[in-house]
C-alpha positions in Angstrom: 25.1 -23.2 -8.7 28.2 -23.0 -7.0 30.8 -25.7 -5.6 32.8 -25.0 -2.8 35.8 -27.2 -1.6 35.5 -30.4 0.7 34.5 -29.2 4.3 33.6 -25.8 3.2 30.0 -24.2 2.9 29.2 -22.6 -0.9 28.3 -19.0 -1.0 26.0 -18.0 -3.3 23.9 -14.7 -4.4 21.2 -15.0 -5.7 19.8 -12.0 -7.8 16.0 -11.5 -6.1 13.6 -9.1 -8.1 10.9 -6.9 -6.1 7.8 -5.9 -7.8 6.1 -2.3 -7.1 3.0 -3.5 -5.5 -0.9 -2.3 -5.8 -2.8 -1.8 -3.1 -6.4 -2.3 -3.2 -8.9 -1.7 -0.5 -12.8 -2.2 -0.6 -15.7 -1.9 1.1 -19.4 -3.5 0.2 -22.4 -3.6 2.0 -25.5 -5.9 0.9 -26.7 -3.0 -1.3 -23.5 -2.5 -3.1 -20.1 -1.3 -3.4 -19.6 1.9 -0.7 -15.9 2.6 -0.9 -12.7 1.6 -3.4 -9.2 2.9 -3.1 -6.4 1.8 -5.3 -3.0 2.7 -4.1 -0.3 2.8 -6.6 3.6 2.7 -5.1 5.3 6.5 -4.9 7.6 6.5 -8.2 10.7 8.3 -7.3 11.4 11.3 -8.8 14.9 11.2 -11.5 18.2 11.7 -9.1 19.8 13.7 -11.4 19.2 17.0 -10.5 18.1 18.3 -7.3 16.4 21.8 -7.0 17.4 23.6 -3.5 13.1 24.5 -3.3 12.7 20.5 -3.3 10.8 19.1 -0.5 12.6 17.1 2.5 9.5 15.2 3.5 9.9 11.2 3.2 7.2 9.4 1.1 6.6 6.6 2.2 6.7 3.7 -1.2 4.0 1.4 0.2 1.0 0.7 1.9 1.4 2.1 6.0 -1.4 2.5 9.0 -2.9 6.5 8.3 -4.0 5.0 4.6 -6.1 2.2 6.1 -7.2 5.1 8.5 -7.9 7.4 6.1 -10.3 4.7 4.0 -11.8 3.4 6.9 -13.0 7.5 7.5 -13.6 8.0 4.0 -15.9 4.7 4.1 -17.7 5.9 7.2 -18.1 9.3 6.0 -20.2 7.8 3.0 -22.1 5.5 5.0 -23.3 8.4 7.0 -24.0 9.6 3.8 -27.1 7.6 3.1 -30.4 6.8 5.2 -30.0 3.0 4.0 -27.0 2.3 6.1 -28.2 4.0 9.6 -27.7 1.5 12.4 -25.2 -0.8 10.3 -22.0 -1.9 12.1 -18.8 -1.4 10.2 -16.8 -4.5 10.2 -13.5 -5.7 9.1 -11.8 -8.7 8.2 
């Protein structure tokens, strides 16, 4: 809590926590499940020493655009897979 003086607004920080999220992603059919990624959050490697052969490519820390991508090939590649799922559409939602 904090009090400020008459006719003055209060300022106040407050601490806010953010947890490393799980990404899960799913796909089923009515014959079962097809496809299940889990994506766990990039853990940063220790700052204190950095080698000169270190890669300079940003990881990303959560969930972008190419990983759906990548699932949604990954799931069609399986249905294509099996006979059971010729002539299925792929949905989403």
């Amino acid at each position: 809590m904090a009090w400020s003086k008459k006719g003055e607004r209060a300022i106040v920080e407050t601490p806010t926590t953010r947890a490393k999220t799980t990404t899960i992603l799913g796909s089923i059919s009515p014959f079962g499940i097809v496809n299940v990624k889990v994506r766990r959050p990039y853990e940063a490697p220790s700052k204190k020493r950095k080698l000169p052969s270190a890669s300079k490519a940003i990881k990303t820390t959560g969930t972008v655009t190419g990983h759906y991508f990548n699932f949604v090939a990954s799931t069609l590649d399986v249905m294509d897979e099996h006979e059971q799922f010729k002539n299925f559409l792929y949905h989403h939602g």
